[in-house]
C-alpha positions, 0 to 999 in steps of 0.5 A: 164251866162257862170260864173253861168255854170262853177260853176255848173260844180266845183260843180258836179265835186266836188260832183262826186269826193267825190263818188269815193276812190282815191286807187292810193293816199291811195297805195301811203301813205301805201307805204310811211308809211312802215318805221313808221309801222316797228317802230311801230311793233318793239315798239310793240313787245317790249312793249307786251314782257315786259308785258308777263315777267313782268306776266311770274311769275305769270303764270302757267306752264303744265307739261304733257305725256301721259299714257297707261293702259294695263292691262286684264280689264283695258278697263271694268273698273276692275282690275285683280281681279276684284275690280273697277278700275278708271284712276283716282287711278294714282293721289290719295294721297298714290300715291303721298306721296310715288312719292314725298318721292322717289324723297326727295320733301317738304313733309308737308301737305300743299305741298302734297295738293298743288301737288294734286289740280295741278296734272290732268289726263283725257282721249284722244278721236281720232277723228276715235272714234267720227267718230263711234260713230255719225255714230252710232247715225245716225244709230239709234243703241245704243252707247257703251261707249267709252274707252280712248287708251290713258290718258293725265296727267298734272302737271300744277303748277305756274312758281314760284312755289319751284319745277324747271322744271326737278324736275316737270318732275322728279315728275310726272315720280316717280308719274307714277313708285309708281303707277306702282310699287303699281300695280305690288305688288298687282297683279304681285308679289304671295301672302305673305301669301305662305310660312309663313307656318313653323312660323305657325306651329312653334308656334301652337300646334299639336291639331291645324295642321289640322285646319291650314293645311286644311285652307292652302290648301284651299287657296292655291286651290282656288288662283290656280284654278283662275289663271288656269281660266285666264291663262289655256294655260300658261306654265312656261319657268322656272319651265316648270308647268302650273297652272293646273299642280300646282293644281295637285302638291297641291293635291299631297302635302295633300295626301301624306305629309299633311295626314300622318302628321295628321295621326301620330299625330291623332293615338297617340293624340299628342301634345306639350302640353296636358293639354294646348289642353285639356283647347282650345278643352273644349272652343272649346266645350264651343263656339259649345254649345252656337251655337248649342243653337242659331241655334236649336232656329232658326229651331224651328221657320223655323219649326213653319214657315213651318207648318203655310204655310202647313196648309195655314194659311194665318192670320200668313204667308200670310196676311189677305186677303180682303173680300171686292167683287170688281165689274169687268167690262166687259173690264177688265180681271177677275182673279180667286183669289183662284188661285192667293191664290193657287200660293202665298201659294206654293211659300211661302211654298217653301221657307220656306221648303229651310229656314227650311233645312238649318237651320237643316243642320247647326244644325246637322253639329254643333252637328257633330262638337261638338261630334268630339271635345268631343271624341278628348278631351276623347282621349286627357285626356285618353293619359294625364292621362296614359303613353304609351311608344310609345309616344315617337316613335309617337312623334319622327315620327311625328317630322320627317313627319312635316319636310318632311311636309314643304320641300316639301311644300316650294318646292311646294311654290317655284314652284308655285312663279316661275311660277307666277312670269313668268307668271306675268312678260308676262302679266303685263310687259307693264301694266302701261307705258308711250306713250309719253315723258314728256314735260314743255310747251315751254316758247318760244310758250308761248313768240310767240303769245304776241310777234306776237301781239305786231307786228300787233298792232304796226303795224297797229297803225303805218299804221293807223297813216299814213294814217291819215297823222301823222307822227311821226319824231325824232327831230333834 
């Protein structure tokens, strides 16, 4: 009886024992397993870091920075004069080309577009500007859309790839100049056309000054009184002129040398060659007859327009009308259709009074323009055909203006260059520019986290294998 209890009790204490972690022996083992868990962690370590070599090659490397876009428009996605601008225009393939050239890299094709597919640049949206735009959302008012600060370009290429790594630093730093030099030829430098007025007038003749000068002048204008738009307060350090000031020197330059230029020239009908001028005003007349033809051919039919919609001929300019009687229920609101008809008729009658206008006026400025020419060329083949004595005084006068003429001019330009190469240098100094140095991502970053999981898995397979009790001893 007490034999048969006492195995009662083996069995309960077995049983209650296998309820129960024994924490003291498992401490026991880890602590003990500390030697075989190192060894396994450095195994470790140097089986992942091999393998990360081994593949190292084959990886790819990022070269980044950070660019800044700061120009007046930039963040409304136009440039400075108003075309569309993208961020995107910094990596496009002139760019490129011209990067890859100043810094003498393989320039075929092939490695052009590999250069291209690797280059990446988008925008870098802070945290604050999240911030606002949920707490707009939460508002329920409508979200502006955000404009990046900042833009983060990247050249991500494979580590083998034949460009080290300051070569991929030196590219993406000439990619950014060519851009930024592309920039400042567009915007930051006076147009090329100002002062190439002495060649022109060099090899043109005198029947074509005005021609000439008045497109000179308009140019000049309208490049200034856009600028004045912009920059109304701005005042040259150098030349002391603001761009108001500039307008004004232009219209100086036409009243005084431009028209007495025109004027000698106009009072002796002068000109290097006659016979050759008379030969362009007779094809000057010739176009202005073709165009005066096509233009009296679009009147007359603006005019047949105009007496159809004055006499309310609806068959011609309105439509035909339905004579189908609609039945209107009471719910639904009853237009009169006399004055729907009233209404169709005035507009159509409006609008073809401004059609009829102005194809009147374009008409008779051509018959103007015409009549001008005739008269110059009498004027011309009278002086060809008699030879008057003060041709030659005219000539000698004319002459002196045209030189008096392009100084000044050249004065004007040289102002004008001046002023706007100040005012460019104030306003696209940091148009374009870096906010952060460019970088290769670190091979020893990269080394970190396969080195790191070499070590936990090591050692934890170490662990692991001890507290399974197998240990792993060198043999003697």
């Amino acid at each position: 009886m007490n034999r048969h209890n006492n195995t009662d009790v083996n069995i309960n204490e077995h049983i209650n024992n296998s309820d129960y972690i024994d924490l003291k022996a498992i401490t026991s083992k880890l602590f003990l397993s500390i030697p075989q868990a190192l060894a396994f962690s450095l195994i470790g370590l140097v089986i992942f870091s091999v393998i990360f070599l081994g593949y190292t090659n084959f990886s790819r490397v990022s070269t980044t920075t950070r660019i800044v876009f700061s120009f007046k428009g930039s963040s409304n996605g136009i440039y400075p004069d108003k075309s569309k601008f993208s961020y995107q225009d910094l990596i496009t393939s002139d760019v490129i080309y011209i990067a890859l050239k100043s810094e003498q890299f393989n320039m075929t094709e092939d490695f052009q577009n590999k250069i291209k597919e690797s280059l990446s640049i988008e925008g870098i949206i802070t945290p604050e500007q999240i911030k606002s735009r949920d707490r707009l959302i939460a508002l329920g008012q409508n979200i502006p859309i955000i404009i990046p600060d900042e833009y983060n370009l990247t050249l991500n290429l494979p580590r083998n790839f034949p460009l080290s790594l300051d070569q991929r630093k030196h590219l993406l730093n000439s990619i950014v100049n060519s851009y930024k030099t592309k920039f400042e030829r567009t915007y930051a430098v006076p147009p090329i056309a100002l002062g190439n007025l002495s060649e022109t007038l060099k090899s043109a003749d005198y029947d074509d000054f005005e021609r000439i000068l008045a497109d000179n002048s308009f140019r000049i204008e309208s490049y200034l009184i856009d600028l004045n738009k912009d920059a109304g307060t701005f005042r040259s350090a150098r030349t002391k002129l603001s761009f108001g000031d500039l307008i004004n020197e232009n219209k100086d330059f036409n009243q005084i040398y431009r028209n007495k230029t025109l004027g000698l020239i106009h009072e002796g009908n002068l000109a290097r060659d006659r016979k050759s001028a008379l030969i362009k005003l007779d094809y000057q007349i010739y176009e202005l007859s073709n165009l005066e033809q096509l233009q009296a051919e679009e009147e007359l039919t603006a005019r047949e327009f105009l007496n159809d919609a004055a006499n309310h001929n609806s068959n011609y300019i309105l439509g035909v009308k339905s004579q189908i009687v609609e039945n209107h229920s009471s719910n639904n609101p009853i237009l009169d259709q006399g004055l729907i008809d009233s209404i169709i008729a005035n507009d159509t009658y409006s609008y073809m009074i401004k059609k009829a206008l102005e194809a009147s006026l374009k008409l008779k400025g051509t018959r103007v323009e015409k009549n001008i020419i005739i008269q110059k060329r009498k004027e011309m083949d009278s002086a060809l055909k008699s030879i008057y004595t003060e041709d030659i005084e005219l000539n000698t006068k004319a002459a002196k203006s045209i030189k008096e003429l392009l100084k000044a001019y050249d004065i004007l330009v040289s102002d004008i260059k001046d002023t706007y190469t100040d005012y460019a240098a104030q306003e696209y100094s940091d148009a374009v520019r870096l906010s952060a140095p460019i970088e290769n991502a670190s091979f020893w970053n990269a080394l970190l986290l396969p080195a790191l999981a070499g070590l936990i898995i090591g050692g934890c397979l170490g662990m692991g294998l001890s507290l399974l009790d197998i240990k792993i001893r060198l043999a003697k």
